[in-house]
C-alpha atoms as one frame of an Amber mdcrd trajectory, in Angstrom:
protein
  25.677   0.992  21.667  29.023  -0.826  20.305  27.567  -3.591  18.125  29.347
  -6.259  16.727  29.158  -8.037  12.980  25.899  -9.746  12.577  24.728  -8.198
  16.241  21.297  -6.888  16.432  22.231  -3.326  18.069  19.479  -3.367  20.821
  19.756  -6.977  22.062  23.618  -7.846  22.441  25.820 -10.696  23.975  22.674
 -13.177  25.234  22.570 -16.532  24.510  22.498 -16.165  20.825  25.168 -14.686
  20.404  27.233 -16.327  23.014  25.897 -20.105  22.099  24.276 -20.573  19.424
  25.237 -21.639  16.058  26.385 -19.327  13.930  24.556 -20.568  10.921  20.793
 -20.384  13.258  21.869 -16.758  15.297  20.562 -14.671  12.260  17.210 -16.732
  12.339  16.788 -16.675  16.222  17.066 -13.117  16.277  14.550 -12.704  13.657
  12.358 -14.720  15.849  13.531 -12.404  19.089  14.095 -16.259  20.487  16.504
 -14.134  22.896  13.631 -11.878  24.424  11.235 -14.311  26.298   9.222 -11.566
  27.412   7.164 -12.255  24.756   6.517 -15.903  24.465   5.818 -15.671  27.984
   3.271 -12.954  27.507   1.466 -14.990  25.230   2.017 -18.514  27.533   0.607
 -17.621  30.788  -2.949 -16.223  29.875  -3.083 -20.175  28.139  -1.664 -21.855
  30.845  -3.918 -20.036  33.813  -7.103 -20.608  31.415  -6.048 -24.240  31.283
  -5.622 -24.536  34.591  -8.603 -22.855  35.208 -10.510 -25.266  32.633 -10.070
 -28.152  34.622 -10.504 -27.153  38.246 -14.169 -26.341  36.326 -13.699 -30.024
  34.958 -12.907 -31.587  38.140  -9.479 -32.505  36.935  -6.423 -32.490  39.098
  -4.714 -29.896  36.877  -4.165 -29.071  33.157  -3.520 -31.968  30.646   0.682
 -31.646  30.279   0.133 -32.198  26.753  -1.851 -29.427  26.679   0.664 -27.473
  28.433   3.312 -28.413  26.111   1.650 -27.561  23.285   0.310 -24.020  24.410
   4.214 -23.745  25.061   5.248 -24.828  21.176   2.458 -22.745  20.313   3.425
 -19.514  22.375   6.798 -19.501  21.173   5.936 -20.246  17.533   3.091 -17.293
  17.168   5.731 -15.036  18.434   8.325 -15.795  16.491   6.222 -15.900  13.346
   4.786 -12.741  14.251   7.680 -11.115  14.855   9.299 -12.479  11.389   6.064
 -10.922   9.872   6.544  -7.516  11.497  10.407  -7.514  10.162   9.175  -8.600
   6.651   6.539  -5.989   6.575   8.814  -3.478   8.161  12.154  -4.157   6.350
  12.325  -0.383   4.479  11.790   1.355   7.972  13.998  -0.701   9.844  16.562
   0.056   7.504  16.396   3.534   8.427  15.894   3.463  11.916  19.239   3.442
  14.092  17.991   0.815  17.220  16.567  -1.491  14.029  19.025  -1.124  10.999
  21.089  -4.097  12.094  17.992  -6.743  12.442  18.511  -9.920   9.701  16.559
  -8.694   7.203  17.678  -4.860   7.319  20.965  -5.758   7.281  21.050  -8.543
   4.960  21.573 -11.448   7.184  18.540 -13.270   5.984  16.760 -12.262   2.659
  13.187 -11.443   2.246  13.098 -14.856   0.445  14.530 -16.627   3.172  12.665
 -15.082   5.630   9.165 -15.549   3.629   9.990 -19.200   3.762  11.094 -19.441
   7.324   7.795 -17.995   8.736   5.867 -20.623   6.341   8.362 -23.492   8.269
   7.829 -21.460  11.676   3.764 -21.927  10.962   3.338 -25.097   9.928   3.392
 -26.476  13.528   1.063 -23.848  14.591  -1.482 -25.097  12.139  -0.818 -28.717
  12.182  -0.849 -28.434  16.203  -4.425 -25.898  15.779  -5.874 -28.497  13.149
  -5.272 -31.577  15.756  -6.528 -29.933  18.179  -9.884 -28.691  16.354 -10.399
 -32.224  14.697 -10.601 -33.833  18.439 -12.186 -30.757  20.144 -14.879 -31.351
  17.288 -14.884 -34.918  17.856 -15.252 -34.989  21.518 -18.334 -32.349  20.880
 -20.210 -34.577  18.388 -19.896 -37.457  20.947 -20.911 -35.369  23.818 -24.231
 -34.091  21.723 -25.101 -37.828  20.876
């Protein structure tokens, strides 16, 4: 595959590299932002056991602030996971012909820099996951009085 500077070799001329800023591309490749597949993987098991929540509820349909935040969430776990699998992974990648020219590999984000932008890319996830859990709890405690 021809690959160009700063190109990851296996994912080449999507939107990342086409329209984003070239200051965020090495970051949203470390996230695989450009590969939806698996965000999406993650999303739709949430959103159909939402949906699926309150037709048992009675509801008309899923709470859209529920839906948005399985979204943040989806893409968020994904893109932290996949930071952690490129942090944990950096020697082999660097060996590997398909994964030598990912961020860290090829030195387009450091393993500092990439330690602290999965500790950014969480702190929605748990901020989001502790809101939730606080009024899940709540609403349980009021529905047991």
């Amino acid at each position: 595959m021809i690959q160009s500077a700063g190109r990851v070799a296996d994912a080449t001329g999507n939107w990342v590299d086409q329209s984003a800023p070239e200051w965020a591309r090495p970051y949203l490749r470390l996230t695989r932002l450009d590969r939806p597949i698996g965000w999406w993987l993650l999303l739709l098991p949430c959103w159909w056991s939402s949906a699926l929540a309150a037709v048992a509820n009675g509801d008309w349909g899923p709470s859209p602030w529920h839906i948005v935040l399985l979204l943040i969430g989806a893409i968020v776990m994904r893109g932290a996971g996949c930071t952690w699998n490129d942090l944990v992974d950096r020697d082999i990648d660097a060996r590997v012909e398909r994964t030598r020219s990912r961020p860290i590999p090829s030195g387009q984000v450091s393993v500092k820099a990439a330690v602290v932008f999965l500790a950014v890319r969480r702190s929605p996830e748990i901020w989001t996951g502790a809101a939730e859990s606080r009024s899940w709890t709540r609403a349980c405690c009021i529905a047991r009085s």
